[in-house]
Phi, psi and omega in degrees: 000117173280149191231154202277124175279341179298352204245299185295332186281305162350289196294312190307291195301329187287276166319320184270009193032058197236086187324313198163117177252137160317135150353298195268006191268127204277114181279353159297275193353308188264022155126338202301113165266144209278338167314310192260055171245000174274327167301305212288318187282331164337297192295312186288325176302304159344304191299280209266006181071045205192147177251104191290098166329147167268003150311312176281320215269331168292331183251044195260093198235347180228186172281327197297302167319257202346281211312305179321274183322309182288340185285308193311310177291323176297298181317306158350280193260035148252345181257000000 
C-alpha cells in the first residue's frame, strides 16, 4: 500500500500553518514549528492507523520520509 505524498504534505502544512513545501523539503526548516510536532504525529497515526516510534517520527523531516516510514510500519504490521 502505497500512501499519497500529496495527502501527508497536506496534513504537514495544514498543521504547520505552511502555504506548501517540495517533498524533499526539510519542513522545520521551512517554518514547521517543533510545538505542533505532537499534533502532526497524533494526526498521521490517525490517518494511516499505524503507531509511529517516537525515534522514527523525531529523525523524520520531510514529507517524502513521513511517507516512507508509514508505508514501512504499515507493512510491518500487516506482515
Amino acid at each position: 500500500m502505497t500512501h499519497n505524498l500529496e495527502r501527508i504534505g497536506e496534513i504537514v502544512c495544514r498543521i504547520g500553518a505552511l502555504p506548501g513545501i517540495a517533498p524533499d523539503e526539510d519542513f522545520y526548516e521551512a517554518g514547521f514549528s517543533s510545538v505542533r510536532a505532537l499534533e502532526l504525529l497524533f494526526e498521521l497515526e490517525t490517518a494511516y492507523n499505524v503507531s509511529i516510534p517516537d525515534d522514527d517520527f523525531i529523525g523524520t523531516r520531510c514529507i517524502r520520509g513521513l511517507q516512507e516510514m508509514i508505508c514501512r510500519l504499515t507493512e510491518e504490521q500487516v506482515g
